[in-house]
C-alpha positions as CSV (number, residue, x, y, z in Angstrom):
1,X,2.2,92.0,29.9
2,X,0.0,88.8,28.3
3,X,1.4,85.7,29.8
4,X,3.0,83.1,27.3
5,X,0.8,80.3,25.8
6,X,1.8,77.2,27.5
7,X,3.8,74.7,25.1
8,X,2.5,72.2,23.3
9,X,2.5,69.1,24.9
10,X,4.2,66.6,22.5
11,X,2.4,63.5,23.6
12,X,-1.1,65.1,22.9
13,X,-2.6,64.3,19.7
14,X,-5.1,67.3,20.0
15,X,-3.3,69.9,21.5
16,X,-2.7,71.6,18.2
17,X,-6.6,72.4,17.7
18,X,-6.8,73.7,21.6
19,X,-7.5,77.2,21.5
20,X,-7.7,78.1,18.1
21,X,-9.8,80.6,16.9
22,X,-12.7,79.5,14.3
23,X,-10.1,81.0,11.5
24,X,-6.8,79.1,13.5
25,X,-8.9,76.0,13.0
26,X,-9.7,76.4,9.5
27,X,-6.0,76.8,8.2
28,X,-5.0,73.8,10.7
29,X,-8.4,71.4,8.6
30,X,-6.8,72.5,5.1
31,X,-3.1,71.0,6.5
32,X,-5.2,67.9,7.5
33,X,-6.4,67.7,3.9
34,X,-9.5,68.9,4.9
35,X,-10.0,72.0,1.9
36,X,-13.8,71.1,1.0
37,X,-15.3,70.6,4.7
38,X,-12.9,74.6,5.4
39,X,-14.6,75.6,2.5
40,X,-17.9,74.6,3.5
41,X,-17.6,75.9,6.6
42,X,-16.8,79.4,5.2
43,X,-20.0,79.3,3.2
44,X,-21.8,78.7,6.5
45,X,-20.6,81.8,8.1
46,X,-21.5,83.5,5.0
47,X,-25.1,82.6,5.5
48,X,-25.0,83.8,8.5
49,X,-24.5,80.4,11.0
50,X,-23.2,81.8,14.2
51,X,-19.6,81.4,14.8
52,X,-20.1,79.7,18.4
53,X,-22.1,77.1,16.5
54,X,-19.3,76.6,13.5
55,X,-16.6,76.7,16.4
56,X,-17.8,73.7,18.1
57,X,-18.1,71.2,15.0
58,X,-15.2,72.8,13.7
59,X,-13.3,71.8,16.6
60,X,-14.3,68.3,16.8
61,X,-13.4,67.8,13.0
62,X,-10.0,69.2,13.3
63,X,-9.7,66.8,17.0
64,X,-10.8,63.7,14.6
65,X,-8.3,64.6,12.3
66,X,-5.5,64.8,14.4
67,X,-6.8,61.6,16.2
68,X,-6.1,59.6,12.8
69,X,-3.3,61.3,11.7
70,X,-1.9,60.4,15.3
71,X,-3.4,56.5,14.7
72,X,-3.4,55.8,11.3
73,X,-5.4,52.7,10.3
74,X,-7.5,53.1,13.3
75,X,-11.3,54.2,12.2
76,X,-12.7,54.2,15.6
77,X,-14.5,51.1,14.7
């Protein structure tokens, strides 16, 4: 029998986007008012862009996200 996934660790801004599948993290960008960048990102894999590659800049978008959604009025600046 698969072993639970652990539980989300309430005090971790990112832990939402740890894990996910390429499609996981596309549903989780359009919540983060992110539709245009999912969208673009499904026309990559169309074109053939390997999903390892999309995975990995797909993660760090939805981690940014989270990051300001979790610090609002804080642009890393």
């Amino acid at each position: 029998m698969a072993d639970a996934p652990p539980p989300i660790d309430p005090d971790d801004p990112l832990a939402l986007a740890r894990g996910q599948s390429v499609d996981g993290l596309l549903v989780l960008l359009e919540r983060l008012e992110g539709a245009e960048e999912a969208a673009v990102v499904r026309s990559a894999l169309a074109a053939g862009v390997p999903r390892e590659r999309v995975l990995g800049e797909l993660q760090r978008e939805v981690e940014r996200r989270l990051q300001r959604v979790r610090d609002p009025g804080d642009d890393g600046y």
